[in-house]
ROSE-4610 file (N, C-alpha, C; in Angstrom, 1 decimal, always signed):
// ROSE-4610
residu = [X/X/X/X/X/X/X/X/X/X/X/X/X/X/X/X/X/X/X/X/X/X/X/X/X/X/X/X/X/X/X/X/X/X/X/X/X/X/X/X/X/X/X/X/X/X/X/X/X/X/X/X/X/X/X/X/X/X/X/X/X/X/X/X/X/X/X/X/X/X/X/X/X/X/X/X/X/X/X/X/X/X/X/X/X/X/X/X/X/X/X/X/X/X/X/X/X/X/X/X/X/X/X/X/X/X/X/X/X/X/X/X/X/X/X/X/X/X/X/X/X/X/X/X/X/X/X/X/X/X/X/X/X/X/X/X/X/X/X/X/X/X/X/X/X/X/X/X/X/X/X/X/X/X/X/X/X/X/X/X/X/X/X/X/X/X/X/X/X/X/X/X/X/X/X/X/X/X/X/X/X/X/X/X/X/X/X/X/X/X/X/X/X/X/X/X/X/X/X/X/X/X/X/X/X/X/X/X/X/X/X/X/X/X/X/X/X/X/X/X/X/X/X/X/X/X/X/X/X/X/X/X/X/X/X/X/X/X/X/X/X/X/X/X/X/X/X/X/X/X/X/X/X/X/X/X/X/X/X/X/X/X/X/X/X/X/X/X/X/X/X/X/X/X/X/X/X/X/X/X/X/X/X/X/X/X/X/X/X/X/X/X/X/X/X/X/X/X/X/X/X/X/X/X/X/X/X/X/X/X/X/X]
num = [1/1/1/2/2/2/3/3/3/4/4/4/5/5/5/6/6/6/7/7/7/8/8/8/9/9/9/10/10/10/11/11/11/12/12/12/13/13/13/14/14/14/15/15/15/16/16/16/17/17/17/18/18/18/19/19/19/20/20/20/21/21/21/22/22/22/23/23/23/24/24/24/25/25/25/26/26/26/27/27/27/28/28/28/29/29/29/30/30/30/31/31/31/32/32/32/33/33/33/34/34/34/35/35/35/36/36/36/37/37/37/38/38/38/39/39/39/40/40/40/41/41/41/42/42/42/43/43/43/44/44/44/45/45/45/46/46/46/47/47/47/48/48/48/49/49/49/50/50/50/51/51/51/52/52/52/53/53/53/54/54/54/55/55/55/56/56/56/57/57/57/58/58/58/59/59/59/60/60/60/61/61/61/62/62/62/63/63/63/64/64/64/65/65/65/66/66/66/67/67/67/68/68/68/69/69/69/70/70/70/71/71/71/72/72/72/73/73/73/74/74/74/75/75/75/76/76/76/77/77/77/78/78/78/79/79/79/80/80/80/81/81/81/82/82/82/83/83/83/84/84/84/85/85/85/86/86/86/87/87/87/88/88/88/89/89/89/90/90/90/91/91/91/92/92/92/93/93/93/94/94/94/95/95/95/96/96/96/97/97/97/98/98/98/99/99/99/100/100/100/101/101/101/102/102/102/103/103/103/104/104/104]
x = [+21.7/+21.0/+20.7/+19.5/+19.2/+19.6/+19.7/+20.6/+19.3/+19.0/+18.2/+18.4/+16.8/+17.6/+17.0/+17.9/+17.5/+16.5/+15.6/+14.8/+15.1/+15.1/+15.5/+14.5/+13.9/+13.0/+12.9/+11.7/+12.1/+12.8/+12.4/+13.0/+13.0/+13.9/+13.6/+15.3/+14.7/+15.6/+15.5/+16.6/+17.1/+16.6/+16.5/+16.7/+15.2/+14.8/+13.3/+12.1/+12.5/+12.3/+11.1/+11.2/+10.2/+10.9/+9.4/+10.2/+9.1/+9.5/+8.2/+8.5/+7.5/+7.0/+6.3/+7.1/+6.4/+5.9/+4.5/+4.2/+3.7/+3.4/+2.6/+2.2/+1.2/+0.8/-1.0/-1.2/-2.4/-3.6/-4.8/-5.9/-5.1/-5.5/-5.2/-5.9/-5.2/-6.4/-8.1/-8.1/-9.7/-10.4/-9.3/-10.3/-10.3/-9.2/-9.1/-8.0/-8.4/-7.4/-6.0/-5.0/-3.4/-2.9/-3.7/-3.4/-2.0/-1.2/+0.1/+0.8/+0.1/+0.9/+0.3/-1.1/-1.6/-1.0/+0.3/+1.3/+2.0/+2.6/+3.6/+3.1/+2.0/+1.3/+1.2/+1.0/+1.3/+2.4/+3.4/+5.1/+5.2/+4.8/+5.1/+4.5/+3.2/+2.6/+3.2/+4.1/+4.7/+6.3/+6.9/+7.9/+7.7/+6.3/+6.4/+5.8/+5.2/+4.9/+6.1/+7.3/+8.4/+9.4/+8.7/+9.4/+9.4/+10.6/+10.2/+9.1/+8.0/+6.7/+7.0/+8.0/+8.4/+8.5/+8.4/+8.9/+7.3/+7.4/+6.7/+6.3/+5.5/+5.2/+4.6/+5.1/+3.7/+4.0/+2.9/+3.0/+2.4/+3.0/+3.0/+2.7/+1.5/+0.8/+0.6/+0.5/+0.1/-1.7/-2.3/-3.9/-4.2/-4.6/-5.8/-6.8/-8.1/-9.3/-9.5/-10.8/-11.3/-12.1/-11.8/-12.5/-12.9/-13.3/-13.8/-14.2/-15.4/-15.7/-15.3/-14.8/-14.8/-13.7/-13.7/-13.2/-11.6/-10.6/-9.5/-8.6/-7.1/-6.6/-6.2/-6.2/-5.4/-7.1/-8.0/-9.1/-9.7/-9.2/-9.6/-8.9/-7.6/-6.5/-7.3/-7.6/-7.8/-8.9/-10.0/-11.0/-10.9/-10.3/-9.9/-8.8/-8.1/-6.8/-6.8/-7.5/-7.5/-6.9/-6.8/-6.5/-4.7/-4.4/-2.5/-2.2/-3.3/-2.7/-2.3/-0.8/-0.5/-1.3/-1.4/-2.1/-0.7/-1.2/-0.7/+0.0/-0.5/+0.1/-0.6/+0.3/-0.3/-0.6/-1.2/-1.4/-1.5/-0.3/-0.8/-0.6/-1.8/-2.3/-1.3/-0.7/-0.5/-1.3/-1.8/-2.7/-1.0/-1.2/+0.1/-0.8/-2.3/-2.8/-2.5/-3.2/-2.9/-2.1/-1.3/-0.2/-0.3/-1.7/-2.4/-1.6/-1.6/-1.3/-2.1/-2.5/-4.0/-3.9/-3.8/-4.1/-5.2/-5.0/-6.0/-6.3]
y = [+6.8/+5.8/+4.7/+4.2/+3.4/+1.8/+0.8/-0.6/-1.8/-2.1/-3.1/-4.0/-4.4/-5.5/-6.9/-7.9/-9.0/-10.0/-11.0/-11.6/-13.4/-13.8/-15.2/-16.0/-16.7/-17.3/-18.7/-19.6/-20.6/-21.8/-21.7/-22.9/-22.0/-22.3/-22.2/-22.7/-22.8/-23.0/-23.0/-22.5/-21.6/-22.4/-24.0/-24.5/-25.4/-25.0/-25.4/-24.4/-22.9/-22.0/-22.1/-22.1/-22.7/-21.8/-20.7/-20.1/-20.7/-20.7/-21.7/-20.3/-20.4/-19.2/-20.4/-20.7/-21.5/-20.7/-20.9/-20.4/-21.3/-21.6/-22.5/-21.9/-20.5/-19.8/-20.2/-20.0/-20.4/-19.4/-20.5/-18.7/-18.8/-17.7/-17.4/-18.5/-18.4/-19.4/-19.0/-18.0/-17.0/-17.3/-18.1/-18.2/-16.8/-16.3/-14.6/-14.4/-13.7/-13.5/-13.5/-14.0/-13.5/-12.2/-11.1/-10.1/-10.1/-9.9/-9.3/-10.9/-12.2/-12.9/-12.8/-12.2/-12.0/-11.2/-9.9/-9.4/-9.7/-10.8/-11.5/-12.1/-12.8/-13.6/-12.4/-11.5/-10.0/-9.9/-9.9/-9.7/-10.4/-12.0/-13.0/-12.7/-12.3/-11.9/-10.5/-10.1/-9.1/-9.1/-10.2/-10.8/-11.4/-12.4/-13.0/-11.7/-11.0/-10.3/-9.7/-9.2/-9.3/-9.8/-10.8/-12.2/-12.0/-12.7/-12.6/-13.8/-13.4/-13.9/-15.3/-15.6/-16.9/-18.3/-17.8/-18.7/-18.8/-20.5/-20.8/-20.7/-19.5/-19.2/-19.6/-20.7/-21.7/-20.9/-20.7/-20.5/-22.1/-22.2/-23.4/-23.5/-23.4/-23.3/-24.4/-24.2/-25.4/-25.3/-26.3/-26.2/-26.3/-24.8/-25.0/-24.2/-24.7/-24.3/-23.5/-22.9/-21.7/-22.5/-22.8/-24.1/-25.4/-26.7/-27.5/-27.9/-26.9/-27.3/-25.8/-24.8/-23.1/-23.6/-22.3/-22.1/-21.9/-22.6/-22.7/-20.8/-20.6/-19.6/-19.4/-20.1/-20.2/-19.5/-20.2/-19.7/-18.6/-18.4/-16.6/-15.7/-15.8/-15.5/-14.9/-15.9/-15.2/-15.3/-15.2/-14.8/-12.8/-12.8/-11.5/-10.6/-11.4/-10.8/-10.9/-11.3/-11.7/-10.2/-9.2/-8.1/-8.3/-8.9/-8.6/-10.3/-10.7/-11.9/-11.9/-12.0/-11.7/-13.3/-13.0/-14.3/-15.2/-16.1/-17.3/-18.1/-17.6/-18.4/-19.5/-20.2/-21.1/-21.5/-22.2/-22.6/-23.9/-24.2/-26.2/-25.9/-26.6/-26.8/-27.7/-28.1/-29.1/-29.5/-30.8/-31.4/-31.9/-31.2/-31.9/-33.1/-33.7/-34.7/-35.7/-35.6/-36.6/-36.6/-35.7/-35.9/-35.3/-35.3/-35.2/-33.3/-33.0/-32.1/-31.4/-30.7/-30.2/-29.2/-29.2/-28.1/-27.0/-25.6/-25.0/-24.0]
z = [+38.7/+38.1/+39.1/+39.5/+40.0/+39.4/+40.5/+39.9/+39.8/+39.0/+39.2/+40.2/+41.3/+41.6/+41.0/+41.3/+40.7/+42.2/+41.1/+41.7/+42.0/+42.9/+42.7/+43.0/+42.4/+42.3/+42.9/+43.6/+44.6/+43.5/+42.2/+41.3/+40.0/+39.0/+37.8/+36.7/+35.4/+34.7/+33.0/+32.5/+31.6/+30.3/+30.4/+29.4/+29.2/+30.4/+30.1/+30.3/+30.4/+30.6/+31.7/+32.6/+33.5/+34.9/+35.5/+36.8/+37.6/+38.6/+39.9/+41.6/+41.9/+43.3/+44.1/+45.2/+46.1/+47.4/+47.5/+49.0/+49.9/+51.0/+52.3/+52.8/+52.5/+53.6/+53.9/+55.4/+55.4/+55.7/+56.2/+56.7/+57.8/+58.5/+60.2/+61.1/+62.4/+63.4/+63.7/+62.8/+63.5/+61.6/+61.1/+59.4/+58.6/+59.2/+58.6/+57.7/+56.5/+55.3/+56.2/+55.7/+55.9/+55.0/+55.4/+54.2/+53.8/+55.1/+54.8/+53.9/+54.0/+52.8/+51.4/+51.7/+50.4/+49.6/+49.6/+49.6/+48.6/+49.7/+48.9/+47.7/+47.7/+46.7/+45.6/+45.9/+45.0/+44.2/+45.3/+45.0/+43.9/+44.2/+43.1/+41.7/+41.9/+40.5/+39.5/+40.4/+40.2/+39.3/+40.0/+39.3/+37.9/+38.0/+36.7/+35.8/+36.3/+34.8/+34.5/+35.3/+34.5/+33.6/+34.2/+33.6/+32.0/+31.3/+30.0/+29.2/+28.8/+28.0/+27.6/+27.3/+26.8/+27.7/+28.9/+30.0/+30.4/+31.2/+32.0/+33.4/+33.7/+35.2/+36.3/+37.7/+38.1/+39.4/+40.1/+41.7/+42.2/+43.1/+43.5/+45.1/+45.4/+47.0/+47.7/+49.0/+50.3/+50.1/+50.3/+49.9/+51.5/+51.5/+53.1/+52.6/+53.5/+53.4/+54.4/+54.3/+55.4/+55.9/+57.1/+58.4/+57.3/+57.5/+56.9/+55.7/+55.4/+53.8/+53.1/+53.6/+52.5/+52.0/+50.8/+50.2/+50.4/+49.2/+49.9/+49.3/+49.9/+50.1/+48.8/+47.4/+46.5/+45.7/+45.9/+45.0/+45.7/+46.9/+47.4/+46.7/+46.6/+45.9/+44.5/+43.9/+42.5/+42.5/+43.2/+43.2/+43.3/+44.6/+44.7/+44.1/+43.5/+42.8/+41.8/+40.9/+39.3/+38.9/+39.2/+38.3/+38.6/+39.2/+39.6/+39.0/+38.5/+37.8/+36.7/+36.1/+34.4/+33.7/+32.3/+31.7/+31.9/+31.7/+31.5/+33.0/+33.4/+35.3/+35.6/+35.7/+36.1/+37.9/+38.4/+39.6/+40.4/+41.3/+41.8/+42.8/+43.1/+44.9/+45.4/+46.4/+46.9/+48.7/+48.1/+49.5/+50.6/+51.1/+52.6/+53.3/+53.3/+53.6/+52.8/+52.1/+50.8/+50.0/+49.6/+49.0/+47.6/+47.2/+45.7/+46.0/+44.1/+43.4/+42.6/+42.8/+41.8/+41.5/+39.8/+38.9/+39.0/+39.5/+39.1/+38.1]
């Protein structure tokens, strides 16, 4: 029989049912997908759908853009991954410039 393994999550807790997935990954220096973290960004989506339904699921990202004004890594993300997204995920940007937190 195979053993489950268990998952540890970057935050969460029991009594406010709340699990949190933090990443900081960026584009590459060439403005090129980070596939292999896009992966991980996978992994995580993969956890919460395990997760039990009742809890609150947030990934919680570093906000970079693709050179200057593109589009950032979090709205490539589920632009292109919306199918490995379970409902109810939530999403916050965080600006490391400004400081600002932004719901998407």
């Amino acid at each position: 029989m195979l053993k489950k393994k268990l998952h540890c999550f970057d935050l969460g807790t029991t009594k406010e049912k709340i699990l949190v997935e933090c990443k900081s990954h960026t584009w590459t220096a060439g403005a090129k997908v980070p596939s292999a973290k896009m992966t991980v960004w996978n992994e995580a989506m993969y956890y919460f759908h395990l997760a039990p339904l009742d809890y609150r699921k947030i990934l919680f990202v570093l906000h970079d853009r693709r050179k200057k004004e593109g589009e950032s890594l979090l709205t490539y993300y589920k632009r292109t991954y919306s199918h490995m997204i379970p409902e109810g995920v939530e999403f916050l940007e965080w600006d490391a410039v400004t400081g600002d937190i932004v719901k998407m």
